[in-house]
Structure formats: structure tokens, C-alpha cells
Residue frames relative to the residue before (quaternion, step in Angstrom):
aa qw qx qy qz dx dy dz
X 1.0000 0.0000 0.0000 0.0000 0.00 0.00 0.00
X 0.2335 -0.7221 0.5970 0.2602 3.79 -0.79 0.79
X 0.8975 -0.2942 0.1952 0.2644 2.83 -1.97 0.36
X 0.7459 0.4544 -0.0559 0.4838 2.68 1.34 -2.25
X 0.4670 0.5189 -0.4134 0.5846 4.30 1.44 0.32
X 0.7149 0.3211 -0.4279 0.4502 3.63 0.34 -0.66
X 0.7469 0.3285 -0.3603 0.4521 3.55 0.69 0.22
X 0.6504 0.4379 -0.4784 0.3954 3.41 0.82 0.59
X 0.2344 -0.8889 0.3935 -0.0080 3.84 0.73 1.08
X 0.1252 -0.8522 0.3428 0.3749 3.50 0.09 0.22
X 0.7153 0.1328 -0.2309 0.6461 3.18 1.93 0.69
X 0.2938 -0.7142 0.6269 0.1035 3.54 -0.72 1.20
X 0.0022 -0.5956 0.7929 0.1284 4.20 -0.93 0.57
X 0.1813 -0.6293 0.7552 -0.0276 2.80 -1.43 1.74
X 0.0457 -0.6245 0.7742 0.0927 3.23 -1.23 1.44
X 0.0725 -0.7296 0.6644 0.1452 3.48 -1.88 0.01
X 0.0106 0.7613 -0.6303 0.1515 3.08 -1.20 1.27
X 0.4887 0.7017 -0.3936 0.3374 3.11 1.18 1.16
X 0.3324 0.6378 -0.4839 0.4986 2.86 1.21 1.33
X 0.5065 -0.6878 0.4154 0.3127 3.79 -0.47 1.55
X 0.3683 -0.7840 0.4977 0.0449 2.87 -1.21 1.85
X 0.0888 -0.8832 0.4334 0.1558 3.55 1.00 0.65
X 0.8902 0.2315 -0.0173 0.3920 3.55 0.87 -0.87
X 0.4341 0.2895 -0.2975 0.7995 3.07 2.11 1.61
X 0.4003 -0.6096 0.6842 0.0005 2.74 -1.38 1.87
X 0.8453 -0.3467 0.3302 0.2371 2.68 -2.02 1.17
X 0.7678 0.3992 -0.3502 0.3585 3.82 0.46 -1.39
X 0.4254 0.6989 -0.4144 0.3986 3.07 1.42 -0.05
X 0.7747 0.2398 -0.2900 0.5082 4.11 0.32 -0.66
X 0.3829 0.5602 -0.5276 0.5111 3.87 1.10 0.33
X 0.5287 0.6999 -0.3256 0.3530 3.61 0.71 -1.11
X 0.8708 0.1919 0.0119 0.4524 2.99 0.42 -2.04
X 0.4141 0.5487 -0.5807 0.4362 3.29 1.00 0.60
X 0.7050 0.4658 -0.3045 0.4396 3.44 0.14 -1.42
X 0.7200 0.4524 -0.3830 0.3609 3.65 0.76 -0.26
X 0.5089 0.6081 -0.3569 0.4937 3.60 1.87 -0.91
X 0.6343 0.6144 -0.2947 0.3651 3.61 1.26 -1.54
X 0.5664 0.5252 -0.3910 0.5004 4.01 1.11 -1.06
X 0.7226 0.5357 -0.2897 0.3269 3.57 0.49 -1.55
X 0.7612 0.2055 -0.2706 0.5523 3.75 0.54 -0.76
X 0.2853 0.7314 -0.5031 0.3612 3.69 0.88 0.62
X 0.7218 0.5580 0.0110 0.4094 2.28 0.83 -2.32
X 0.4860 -0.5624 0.5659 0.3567 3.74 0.83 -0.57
X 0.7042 0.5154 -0.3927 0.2903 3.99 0.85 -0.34
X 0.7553 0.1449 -0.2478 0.5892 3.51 1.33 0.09
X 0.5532 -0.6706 0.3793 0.3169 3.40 -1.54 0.33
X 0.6512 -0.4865 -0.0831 0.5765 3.56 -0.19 -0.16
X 0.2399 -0.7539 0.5200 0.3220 3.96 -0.72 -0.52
X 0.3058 -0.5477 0.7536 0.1964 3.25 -1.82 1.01
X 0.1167 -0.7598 0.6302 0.1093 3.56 -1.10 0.49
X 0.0819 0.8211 -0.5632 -0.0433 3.87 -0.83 -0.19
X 0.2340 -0.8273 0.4854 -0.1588 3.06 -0.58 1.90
X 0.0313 0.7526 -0.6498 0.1016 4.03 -0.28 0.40
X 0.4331 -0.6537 0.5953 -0.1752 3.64 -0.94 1.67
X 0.1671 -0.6140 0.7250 0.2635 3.34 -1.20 0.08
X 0.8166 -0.2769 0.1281 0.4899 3.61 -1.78 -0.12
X 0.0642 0.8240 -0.5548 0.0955 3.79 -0.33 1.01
X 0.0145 0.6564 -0.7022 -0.2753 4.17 -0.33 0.27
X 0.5317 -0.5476 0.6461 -0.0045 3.72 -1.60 0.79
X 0.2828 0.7177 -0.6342 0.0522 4.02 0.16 0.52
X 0.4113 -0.6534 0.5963 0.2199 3.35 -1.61 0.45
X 0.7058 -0.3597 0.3004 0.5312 3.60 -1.11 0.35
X 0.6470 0.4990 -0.3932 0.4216 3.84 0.03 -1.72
X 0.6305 0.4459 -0.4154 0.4808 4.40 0.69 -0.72
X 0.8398 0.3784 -0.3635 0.1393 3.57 0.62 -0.41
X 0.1918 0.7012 -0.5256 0.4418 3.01 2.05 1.22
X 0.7008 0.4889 -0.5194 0.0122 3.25 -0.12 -1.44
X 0.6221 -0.6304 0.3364 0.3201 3.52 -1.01 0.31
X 0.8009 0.2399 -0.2430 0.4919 3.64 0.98 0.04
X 0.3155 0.8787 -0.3376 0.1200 3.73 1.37 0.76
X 0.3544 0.6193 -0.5316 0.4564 2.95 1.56 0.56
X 0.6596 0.3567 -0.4341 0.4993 3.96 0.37 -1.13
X 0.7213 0.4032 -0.4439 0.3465 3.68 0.03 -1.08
X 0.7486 0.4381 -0.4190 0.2686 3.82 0.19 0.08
X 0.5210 0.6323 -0.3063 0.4847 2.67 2.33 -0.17
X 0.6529 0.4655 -0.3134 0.5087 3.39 1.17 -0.15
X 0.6807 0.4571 -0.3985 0.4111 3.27 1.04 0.04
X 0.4527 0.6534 -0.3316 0.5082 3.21 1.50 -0.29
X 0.5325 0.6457 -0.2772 0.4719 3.39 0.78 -1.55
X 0.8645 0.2544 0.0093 0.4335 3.64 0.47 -1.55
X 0.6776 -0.6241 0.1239 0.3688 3.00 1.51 1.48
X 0.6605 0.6264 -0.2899 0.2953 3.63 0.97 0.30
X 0.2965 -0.6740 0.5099 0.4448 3.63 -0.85 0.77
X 0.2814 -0.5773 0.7511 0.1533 3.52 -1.87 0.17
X 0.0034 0.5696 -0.8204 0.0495 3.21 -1.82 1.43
X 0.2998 -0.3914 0.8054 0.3290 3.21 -2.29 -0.94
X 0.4583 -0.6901 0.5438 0.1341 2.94 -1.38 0.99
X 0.2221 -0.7855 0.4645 0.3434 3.96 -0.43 -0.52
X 0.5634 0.4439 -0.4526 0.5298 3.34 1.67 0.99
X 0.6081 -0.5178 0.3025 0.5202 3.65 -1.36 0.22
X 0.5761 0.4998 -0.5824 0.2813 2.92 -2.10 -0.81
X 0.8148 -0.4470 0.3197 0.1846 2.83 -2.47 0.05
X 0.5512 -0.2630 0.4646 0.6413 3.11 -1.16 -1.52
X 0.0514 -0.7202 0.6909 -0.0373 3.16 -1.72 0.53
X 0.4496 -0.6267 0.6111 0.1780 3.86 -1.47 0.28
X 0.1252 0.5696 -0.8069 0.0938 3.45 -1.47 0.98
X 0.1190 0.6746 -0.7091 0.1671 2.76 -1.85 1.46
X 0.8414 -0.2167 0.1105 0.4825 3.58 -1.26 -0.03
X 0.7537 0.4225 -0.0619 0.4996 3.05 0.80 -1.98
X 0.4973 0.6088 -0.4153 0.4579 4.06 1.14 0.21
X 0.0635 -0.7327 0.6620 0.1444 3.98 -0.82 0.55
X 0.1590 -0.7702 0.5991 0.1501 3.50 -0.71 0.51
X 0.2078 -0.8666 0.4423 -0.1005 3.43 -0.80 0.98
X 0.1928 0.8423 -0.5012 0.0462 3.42 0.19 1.04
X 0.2549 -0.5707 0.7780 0.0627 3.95 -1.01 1.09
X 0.1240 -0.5913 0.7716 -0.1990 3.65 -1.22 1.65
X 0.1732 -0.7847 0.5867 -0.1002 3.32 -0.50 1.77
X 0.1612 -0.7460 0.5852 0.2740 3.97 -0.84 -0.04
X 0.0508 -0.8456 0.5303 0.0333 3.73 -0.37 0.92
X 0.1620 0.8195 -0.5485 0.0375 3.85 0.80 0.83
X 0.6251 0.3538 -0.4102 0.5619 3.74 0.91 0.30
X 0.3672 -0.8093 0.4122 0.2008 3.75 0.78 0.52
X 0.2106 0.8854 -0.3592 0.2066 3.48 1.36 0.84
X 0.5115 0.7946 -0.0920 0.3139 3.11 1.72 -0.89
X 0.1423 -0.8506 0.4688 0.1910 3.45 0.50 0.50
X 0.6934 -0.3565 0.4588 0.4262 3.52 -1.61 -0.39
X 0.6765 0.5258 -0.1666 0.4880 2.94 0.38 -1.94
X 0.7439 0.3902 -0.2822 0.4635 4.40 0.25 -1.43
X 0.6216 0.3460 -0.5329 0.4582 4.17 0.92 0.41
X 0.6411 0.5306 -0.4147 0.3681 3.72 0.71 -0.69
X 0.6540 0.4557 -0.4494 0.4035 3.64 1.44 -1.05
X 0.6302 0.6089 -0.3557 0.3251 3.49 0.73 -1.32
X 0.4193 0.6199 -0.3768 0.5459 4.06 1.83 -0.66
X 0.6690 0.5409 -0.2599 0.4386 3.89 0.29 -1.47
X 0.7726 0.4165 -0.2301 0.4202 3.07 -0.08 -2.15
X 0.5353 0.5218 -0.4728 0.4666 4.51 1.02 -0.77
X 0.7469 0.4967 -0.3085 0.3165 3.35 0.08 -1.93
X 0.8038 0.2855 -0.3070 0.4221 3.78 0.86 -1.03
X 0.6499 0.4744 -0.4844 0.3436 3.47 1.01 0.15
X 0.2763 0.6667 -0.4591 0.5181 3.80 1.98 0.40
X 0.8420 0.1335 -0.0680 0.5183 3.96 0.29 -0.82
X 0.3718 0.7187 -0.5730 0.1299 3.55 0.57 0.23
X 0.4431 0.5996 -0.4432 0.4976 3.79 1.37 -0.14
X 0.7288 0.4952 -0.2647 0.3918 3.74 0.76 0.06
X 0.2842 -0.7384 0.5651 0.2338 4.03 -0.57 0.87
X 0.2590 0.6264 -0.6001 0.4248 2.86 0.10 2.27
X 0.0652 0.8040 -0.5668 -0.1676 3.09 -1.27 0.04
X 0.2358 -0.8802 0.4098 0.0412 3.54 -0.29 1.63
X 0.4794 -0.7784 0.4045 -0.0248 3.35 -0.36 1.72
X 0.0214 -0.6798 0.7258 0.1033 3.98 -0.38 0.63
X 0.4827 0.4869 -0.6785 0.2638 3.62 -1.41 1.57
X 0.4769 -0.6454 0.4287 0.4150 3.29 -1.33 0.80
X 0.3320 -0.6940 0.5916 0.2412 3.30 -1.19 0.88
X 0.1016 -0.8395 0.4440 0.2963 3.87 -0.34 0.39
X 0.5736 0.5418 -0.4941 0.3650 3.29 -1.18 1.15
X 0.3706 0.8021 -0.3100 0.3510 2.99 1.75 -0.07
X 0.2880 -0.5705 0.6502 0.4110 3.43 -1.37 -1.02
X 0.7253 -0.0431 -0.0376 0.6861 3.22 -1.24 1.03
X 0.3255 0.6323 -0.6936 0.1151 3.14 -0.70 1.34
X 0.2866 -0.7905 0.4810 -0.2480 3.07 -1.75 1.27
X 0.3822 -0.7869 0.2500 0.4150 3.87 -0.17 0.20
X 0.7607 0.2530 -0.3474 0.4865 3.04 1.01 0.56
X 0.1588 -0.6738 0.7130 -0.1114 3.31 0.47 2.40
X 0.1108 -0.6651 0.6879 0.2687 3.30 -1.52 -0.11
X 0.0469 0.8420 -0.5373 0.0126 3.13 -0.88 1.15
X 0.1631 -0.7320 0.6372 0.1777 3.44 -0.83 -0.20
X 0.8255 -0.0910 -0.1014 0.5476 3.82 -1.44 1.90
X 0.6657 -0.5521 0.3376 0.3715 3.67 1.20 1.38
X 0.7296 0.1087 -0.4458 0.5071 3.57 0.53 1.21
X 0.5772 -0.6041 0.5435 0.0806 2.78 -1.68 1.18
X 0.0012 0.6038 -0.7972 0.0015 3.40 -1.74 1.33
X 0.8904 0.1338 -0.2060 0.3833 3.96 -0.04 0.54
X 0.4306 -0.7026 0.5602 0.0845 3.85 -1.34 0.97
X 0.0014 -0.6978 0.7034 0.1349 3.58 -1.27 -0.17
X 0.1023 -0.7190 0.6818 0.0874 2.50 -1.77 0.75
X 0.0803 -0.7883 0.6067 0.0634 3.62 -0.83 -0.45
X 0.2606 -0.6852 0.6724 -0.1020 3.41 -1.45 1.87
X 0.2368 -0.7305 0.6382 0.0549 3.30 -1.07 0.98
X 0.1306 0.7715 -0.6222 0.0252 3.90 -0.96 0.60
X 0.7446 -0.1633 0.1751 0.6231 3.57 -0.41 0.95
X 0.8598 -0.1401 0.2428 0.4269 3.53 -1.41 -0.87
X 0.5619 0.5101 -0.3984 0.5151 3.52 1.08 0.00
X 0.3108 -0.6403 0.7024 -0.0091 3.63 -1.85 0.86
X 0.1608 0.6566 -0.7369 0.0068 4.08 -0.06 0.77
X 0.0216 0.7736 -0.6333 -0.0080 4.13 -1.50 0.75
X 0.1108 -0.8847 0.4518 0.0307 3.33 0.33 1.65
X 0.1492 -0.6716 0.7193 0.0969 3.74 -1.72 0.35
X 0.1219 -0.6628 0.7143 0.1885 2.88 -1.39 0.87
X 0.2479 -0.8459 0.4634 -0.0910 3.57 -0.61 0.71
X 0.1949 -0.8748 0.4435 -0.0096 3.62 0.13 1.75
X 0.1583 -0.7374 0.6566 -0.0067 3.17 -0.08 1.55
X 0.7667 -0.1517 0.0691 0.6200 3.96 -0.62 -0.53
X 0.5709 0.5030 -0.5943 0.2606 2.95 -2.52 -0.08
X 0.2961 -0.7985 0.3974 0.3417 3.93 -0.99 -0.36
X 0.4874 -0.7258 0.4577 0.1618 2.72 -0.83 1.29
X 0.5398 0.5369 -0.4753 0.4410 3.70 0.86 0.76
X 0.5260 0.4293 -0.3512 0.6446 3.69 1.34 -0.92
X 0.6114 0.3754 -0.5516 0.4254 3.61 -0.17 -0.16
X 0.7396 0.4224 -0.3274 0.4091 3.61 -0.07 -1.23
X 0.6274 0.4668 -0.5139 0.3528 3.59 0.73 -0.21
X 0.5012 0.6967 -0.3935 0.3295 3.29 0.80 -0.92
X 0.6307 0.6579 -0.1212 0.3932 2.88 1.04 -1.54
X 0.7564 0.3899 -0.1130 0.5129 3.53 0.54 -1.50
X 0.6344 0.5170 -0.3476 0.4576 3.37 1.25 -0.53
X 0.2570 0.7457 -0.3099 0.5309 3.47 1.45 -0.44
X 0.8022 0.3752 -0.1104 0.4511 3.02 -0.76 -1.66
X 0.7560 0.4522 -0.2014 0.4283 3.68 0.25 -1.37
X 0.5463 0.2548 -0.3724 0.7057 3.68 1.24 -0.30
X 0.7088 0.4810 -0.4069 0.3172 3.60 -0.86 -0.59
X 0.8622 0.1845 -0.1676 0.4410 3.51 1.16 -0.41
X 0.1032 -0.9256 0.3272 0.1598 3.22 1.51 -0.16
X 0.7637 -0.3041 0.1189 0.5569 3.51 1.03 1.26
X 0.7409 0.5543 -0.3357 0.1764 3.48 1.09 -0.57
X 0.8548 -0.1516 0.3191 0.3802 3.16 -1.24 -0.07
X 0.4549 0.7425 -0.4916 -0.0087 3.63 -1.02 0.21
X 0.4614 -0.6447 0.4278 0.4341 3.80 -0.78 0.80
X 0.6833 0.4533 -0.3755 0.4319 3.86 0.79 -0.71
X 0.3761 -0.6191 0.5518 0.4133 4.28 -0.87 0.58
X 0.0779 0.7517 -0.6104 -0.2371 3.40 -1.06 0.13
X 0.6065 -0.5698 0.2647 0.4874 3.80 -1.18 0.78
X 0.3095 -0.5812 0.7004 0.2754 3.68 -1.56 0.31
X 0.4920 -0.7164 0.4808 0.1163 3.72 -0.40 1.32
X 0.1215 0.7672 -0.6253 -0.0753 3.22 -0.38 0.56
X 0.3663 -0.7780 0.2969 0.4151 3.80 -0.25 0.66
X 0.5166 0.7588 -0.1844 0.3512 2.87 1.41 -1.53
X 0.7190 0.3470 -0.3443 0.4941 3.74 0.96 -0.39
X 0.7054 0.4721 -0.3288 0.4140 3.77 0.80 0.24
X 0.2077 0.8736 -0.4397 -0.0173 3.61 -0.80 0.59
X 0.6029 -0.4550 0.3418 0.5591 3.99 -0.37 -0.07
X 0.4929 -0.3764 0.6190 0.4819 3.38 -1.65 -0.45
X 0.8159 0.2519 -0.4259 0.2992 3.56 -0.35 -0.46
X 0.2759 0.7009 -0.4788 0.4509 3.41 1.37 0.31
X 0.9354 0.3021 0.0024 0.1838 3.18 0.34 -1.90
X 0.5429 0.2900 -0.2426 0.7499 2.82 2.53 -0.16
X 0.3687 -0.6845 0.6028 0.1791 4.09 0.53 0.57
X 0.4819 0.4679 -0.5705 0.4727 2.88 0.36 1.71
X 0.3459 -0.6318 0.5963 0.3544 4.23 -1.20 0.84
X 0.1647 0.8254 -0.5281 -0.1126 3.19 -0.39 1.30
X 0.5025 -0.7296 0.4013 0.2326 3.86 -0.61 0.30
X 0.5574 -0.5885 0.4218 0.4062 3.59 -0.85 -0.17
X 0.4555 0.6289 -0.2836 0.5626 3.61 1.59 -0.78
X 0.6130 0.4737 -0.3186 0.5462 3.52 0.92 -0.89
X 0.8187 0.2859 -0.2851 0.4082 3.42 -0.39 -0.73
X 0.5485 0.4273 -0.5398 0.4745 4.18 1.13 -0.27
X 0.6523 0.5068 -0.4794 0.2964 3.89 0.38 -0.19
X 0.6804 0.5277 -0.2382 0.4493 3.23 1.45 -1.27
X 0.5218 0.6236 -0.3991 0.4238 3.80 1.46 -0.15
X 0.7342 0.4901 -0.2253 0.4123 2.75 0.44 -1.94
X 0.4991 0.6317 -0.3898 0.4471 3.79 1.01 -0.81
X 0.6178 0.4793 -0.3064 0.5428 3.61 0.33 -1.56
X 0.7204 0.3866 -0.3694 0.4417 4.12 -0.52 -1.36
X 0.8370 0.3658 -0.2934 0.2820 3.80 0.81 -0.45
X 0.4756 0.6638 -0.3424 0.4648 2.87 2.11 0.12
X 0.6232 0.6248 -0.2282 0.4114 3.23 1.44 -0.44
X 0.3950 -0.7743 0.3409 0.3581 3.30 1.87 0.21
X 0.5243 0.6419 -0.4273 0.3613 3.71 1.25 0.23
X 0.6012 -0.6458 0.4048 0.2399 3.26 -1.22 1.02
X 0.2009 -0.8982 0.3748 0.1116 3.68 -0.58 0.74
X 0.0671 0.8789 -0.4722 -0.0039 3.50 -0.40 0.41
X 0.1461 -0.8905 0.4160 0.1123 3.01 -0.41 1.09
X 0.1353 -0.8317 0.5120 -0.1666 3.65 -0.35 0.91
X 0.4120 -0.6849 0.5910 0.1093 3.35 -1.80 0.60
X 0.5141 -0.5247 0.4359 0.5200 3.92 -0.28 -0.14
X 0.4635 -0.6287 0.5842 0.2204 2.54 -1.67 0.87
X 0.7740 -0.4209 0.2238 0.4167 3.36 -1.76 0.31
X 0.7204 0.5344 -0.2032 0.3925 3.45 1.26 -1.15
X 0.6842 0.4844 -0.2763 0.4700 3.18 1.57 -0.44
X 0.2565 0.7185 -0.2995 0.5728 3.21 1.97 0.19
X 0.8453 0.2113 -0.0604 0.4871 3.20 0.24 -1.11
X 0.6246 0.3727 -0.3914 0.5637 3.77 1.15 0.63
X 0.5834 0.5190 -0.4155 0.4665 3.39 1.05 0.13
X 0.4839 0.6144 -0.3835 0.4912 3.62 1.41 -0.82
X 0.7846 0.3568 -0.2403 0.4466 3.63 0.04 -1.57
X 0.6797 0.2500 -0.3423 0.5986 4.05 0.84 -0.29
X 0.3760 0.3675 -0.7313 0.4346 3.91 -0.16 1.10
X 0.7275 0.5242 -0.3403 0.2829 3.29 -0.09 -1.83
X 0.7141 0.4636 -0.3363 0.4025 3.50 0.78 -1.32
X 0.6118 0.5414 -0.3058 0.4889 3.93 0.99 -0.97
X 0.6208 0.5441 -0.3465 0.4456 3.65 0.89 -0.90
X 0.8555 0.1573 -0.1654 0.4647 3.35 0.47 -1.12
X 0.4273 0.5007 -0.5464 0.5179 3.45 0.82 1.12
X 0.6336 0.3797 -0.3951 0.5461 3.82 0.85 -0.36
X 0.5728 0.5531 -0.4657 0.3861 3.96 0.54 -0.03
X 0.5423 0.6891 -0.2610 0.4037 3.20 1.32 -1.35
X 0.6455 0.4279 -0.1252 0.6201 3.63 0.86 -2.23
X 0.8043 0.2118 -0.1864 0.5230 3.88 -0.13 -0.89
């Protein structure tokens, strides 16, 4: 299957949850991915576009919960108004806030044909056909200086407004973006570097972590000088899934996925007690 089939679904379920979750933490849409991710494993749903939005949240991967002083550095992120989790995909630390869209494309892969490399492209090939109405041209390479940086930053004139990740479950394929629509990406990356700079205080470590540069990260409306919004980009999605001639449906979990999201909070919860 190319890149350009895994995005031509003959039904997209479009859930949305990109309406600020003020009073549900972040581990909360990790939750429901991994539950959306069992279902179209499973053969019980078709794929799903999801969209998630967070209040202030820093995002650390496993490799952050080595660093050797991450008790102060989460205290300083705390300090600076943020919740802290561990994710259960890869990569680094990262930011989610107002002006952040999260994005998750939940593939089924029961002939396991699917490569690594064909969920991150099929992540790329969405995001630039989302802006292709723009004289832009959006690049997958790691940009260094970044956060959680990686080869397939997306960036645009060599700075970066969005990540991927990507979660395997049995026959299922979840391949998330987080996806900097307004705000500045430089105050984010400081946060970020400041992080790092408490969390390691100069020392030593077998694991590389990034040296932050802010100056290479920024928003889309930063980068196309435009005030865009999150509202913007659900029109400019949903457009794309319909350009793709695939049938939409938009929908809430189902009871059963209700009840696999329950058993994967608990597990993610008390694996982030463990790390935090």
C-alpha cells in the first residue's frame, strides 16, 4: 500500500476533541488513542482522524526519565504553570497548549505491510496536503536545536512548528502530531531548554539530550504571517479527509471503546506514578 492509499480511506471516523480540555489531563487523550488504536486493530472501527487540544502540559518521553536531576526540572516546570506526564510513544519532551493541535491518524495494519517510515510519510504527505493552498514548502528533517528532534521535524525555511510520533498495537497503527498553529514557538523552546538545563545541571549522561536552540522553532502563523487559529486548521482538515473522496463519519466512542479506554488510563496513570 503507498503512502498516498493509506490516506485515501474509504471511510475516515472523524472524532473531535479539540475543544480545550480544561478539566482532563493530557494522559487522558493518550488513553483514547490506544483505545481507538485496539478498535481498528481489532477490525471494529474504520480508520480515525482524532483532534485533541490540552491546556499548558510539558509531554516527556521515557529517555527524560533518566535525566539525573528530574525531580528539580519538573519542579520548574510546575513552578511555570505546567502539568507533567510520560507519554507511551517515543521522542522527547515536548509542549501542548491552547495554540497546539494534536493530531492522531489510527491506521489498521492486519497484513502488517505498513512500514515505520509509510506512517510518518502518510503524517507529512496529510499535513502538506492540509496547506498545499500555500507558497510553502514543508520539509520532513530533523532540524537540530529543536525539541524532540527527529528526521521527520516538519519545518518550514529550517524551523520547525510540528513532531510525529507513532504507537504500534497489535494490527492497529496510531501516528500522532502535535502541530503549532499560533503563539511562539521560541518561548516554548525555552521552556524546553530550561528543562534540560535544570534536569541536567551540566552533567554527564550516557543518553544525548537536545541543546535547545529557540530560535529554530516557530508557529505556523509565525511562519506563514497569518493569525491563524485552531478552528482554522479543523476546517482546513476536515477539507483535506474530503478531498480524499473518503466517506466521513463523525462519531464518539463506542461503549466498548469506553471500556478499553478505562483499562488503558489506569495502566498509563500508574505507569506515570512509577516515572513521576
Amino acid at each position: 500500500m503507498t503512502t498516498r492509499e493509506l490516506l485515501h480511506q474509504k471511510t475516515w471516523r472523524m472524532i473531535e476533541h479539540s475543544e480545550l480540555k480544561t478539566s482532563l489531563r493530557a494522559l487522558h487523550s493518550f488513553a483514547v488513542d490506544d483505545a481507538l488504536c485496539t478498535s481498528v486493530g481489532g477490525g471494529h472501527s474504520p480508520a480515525v482522524c482524532r483532534t485533541w487540544l490540552h491546556e499548558d502540559t510539558v509531554i516527556l518521553g521515557i529517555q527524560d526519565t533518566k535525566l539525573p536531576y528530574l525531580e528539580d526540572g519538573v519542579s520548574y516546570l510546575k513552578q511555570q504553570g505546567y502539568d507533567v506526564i510520560v507519554r507511551n510513544s517515543g521522542g522527547l519532551a515536548v509542549v501542548l497548549d491552547e495554540g497546539i493541535l494534536n493530531i492522531s491518524l489510527i491506521f489498521p495494519d492486519t497484513s502488517k505491510k505498513i512500514g515505520i517510515n509509510d506512517g510518518y510519510d502518510a503524517m507529512w504527505m496529510f499535513i502538506q496536503d492540509m496547506f498545499k493552498d500555500f507558497d510553502v514548502t514543508i520539509e520532513a528533517k530533523e532540524i537540530t536545536g529543536s525539541y524532540c528532534p527527529g528526521s521527520y521535524d516538519l519545518s518550514i525555511h529550517n524551523k520547525k512548528f510540528a513532531g510525529i510520533s507513532q504507537r504500534r498495537i497489535r494490527n492497529g497503527i496510531t501516528v500522532q502530531i502535535y502541530l503549532c498553529v499560533h503563539g511562539s514557538g521560541s518561548q516554548r523552546a525555552e521552556v524546553i531548554r530550561s528543562f534540560y538545563e535544570t534536569s541536567l545541571k551540566e552533567e554527564s549522561t550516557k543518553v544525548q539530550y537536545p541543546k535547545v536552540q529557540p530560535q529554530t522553532m516557530a508557529s505556523l502563523s509565525e511562519l506563514l504571517n497569518r493569525p491563524l487559529q485552531v478552528t482554522d486548521m479543523m476546517d482546513r482538515l476536515i477539507a483535506t479527509l474530503q478531498s480524499y473522496q473518503s466517506e466521513i463519519d463523525f462519531s464518539e466512542l463506542s461503549p466498548e471503546e469506553i471500556t478499553l479506554y478505562h483499562s488503558s488510563m489506569l495502566r498509563i496513570a500508574n505507569r506515570n506514578e512509577q516515572f513521576l
